[in-house]
C-alpha positions as CSV (number, residue, x, y, z in Angstrom):
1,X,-23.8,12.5,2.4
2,X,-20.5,11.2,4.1
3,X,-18.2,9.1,2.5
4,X,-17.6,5.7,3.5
5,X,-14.1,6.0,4.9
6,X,-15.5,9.3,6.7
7,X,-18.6,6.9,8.8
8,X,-16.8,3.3,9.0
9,X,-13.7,4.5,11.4
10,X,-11.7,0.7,10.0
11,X,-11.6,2.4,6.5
12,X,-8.7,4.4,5.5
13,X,-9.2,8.5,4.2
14,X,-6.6,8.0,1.2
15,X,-5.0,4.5,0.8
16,X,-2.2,4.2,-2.3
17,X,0.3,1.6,-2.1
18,X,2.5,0.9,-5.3
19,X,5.7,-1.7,-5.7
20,X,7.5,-2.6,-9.0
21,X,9.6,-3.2,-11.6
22,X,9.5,-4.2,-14.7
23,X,5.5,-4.7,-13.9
24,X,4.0,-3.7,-10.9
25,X,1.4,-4.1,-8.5
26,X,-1.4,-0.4,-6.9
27,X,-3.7,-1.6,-4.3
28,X,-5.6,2.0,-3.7
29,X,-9.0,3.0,-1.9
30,X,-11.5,4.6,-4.2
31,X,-14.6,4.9,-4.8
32,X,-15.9,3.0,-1.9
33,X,-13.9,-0.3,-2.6
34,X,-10.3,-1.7,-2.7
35,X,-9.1,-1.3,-5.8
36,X,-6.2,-4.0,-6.9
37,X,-3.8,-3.6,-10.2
38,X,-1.6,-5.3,-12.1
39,X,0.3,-2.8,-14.0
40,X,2.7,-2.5,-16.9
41,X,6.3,-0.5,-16.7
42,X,4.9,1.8,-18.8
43,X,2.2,2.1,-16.1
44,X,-1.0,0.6,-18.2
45,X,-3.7,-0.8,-16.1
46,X,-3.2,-4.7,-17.3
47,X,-5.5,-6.5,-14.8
48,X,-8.0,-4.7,-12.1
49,X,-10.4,-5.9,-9.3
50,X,-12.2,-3.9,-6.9
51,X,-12.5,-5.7,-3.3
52,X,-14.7,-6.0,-0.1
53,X,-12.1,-6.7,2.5
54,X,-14.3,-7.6,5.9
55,X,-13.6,-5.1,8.7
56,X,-11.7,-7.8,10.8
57,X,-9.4,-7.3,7.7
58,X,-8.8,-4.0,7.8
59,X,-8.4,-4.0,11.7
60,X,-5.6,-7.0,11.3
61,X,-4.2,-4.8,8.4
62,X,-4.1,-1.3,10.9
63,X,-2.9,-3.2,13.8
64,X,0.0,-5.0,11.5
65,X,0.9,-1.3,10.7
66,X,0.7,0.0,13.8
67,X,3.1,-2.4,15.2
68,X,5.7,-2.1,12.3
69,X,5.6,1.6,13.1
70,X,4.8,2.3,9.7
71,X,4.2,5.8,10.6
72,X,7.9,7.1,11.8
73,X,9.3,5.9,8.3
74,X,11.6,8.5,6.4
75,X,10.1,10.1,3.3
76,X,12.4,8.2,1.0
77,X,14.5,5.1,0.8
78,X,17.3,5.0,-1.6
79,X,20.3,2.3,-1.6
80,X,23.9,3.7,-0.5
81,X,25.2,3.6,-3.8
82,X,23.4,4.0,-7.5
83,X,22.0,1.1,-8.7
84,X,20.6,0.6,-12.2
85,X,16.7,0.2,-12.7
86,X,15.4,-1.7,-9.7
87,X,12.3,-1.8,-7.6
88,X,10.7,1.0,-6.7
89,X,7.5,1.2,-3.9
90,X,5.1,4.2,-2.4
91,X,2.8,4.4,0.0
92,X,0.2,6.8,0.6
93,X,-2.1,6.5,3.8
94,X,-4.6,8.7,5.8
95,X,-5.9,7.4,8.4
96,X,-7.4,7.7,11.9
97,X,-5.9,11.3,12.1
98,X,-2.4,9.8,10.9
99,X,-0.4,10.2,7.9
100,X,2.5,8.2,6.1
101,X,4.0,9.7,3.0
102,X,7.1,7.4,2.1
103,X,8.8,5.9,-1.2
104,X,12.0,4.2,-2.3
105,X,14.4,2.6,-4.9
106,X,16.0,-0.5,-4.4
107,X,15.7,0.0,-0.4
108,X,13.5,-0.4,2.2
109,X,12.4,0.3,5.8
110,X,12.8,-2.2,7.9
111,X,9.9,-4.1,8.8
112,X,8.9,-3.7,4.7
113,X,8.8,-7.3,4.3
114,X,5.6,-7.9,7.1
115,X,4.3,-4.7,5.9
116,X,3.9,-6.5,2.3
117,X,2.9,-9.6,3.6
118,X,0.0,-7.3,5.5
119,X,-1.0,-5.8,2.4
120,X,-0.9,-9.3,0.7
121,X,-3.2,-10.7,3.5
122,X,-5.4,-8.2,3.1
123,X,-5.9,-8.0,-1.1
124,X,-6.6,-12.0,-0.6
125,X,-5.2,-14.2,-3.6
126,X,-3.9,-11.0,-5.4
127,X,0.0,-10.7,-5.8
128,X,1.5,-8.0,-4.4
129,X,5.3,-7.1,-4.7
């Protein structure tokens, strides 16, 4: 049998997408459903829901990502000098025969502020950042 994001061409192959701090947020795809969590620093799953985004979602989601060129971004992003603790984000996608491996600390690609607000739009309610 084929998985779901193999036969429905709007779901992603591998989706993991991380920011935090202190606490965090993973929105991930598994197990046929978007998986949200609220996680501790010590990276304890505090809060989870798993989620049927529509497919006009994940199309709005693709094209938002698309247009932010989310898939030229460097492997990492680190600030210009040391900074102490911090934020720190990573995304992980597959999808549609493209591929974006990418992570920082305390620095960001530009664009990173839609491409939250895309993932925010398409977890719903959920916090995300």
């Amino acid at each position: 049998m084929r998985s779901p994001a193999s036969s429905e061409p709007h779901l992603p192959r591998r989706l993991d997408l991380g920011i935090g701090s202190v606490d965090g947020h993973r929105v991930f795809w598994g197990g046929g459903s978007l998986v949200w969590q609220r996680t501790s620093a010590a990276g304890d799953v505090l809060q989870e829901e798993r989620l049927q985004p529509s497919e006009e979602s994940w199309r709005a989601f693709w094209r938002a990502l698309d247009e932010l060129d989310v898939w030229s971004w460097e492997p990492y992003y680190e600030p210009e000098y040391p900074t102490c603790g911090g934020t720190q984000w990573a995304v992980w996608i597959e999808h549609a025969g493209r591929s974006l491996k990418a992570s920082g600390r305390d620095a960001w690609p530009p664009g990173f502020e839609r491409y939250l607000a895309s993932v925010r739009s398409l977890i719903g309610r959920l916090p995300f950042g």
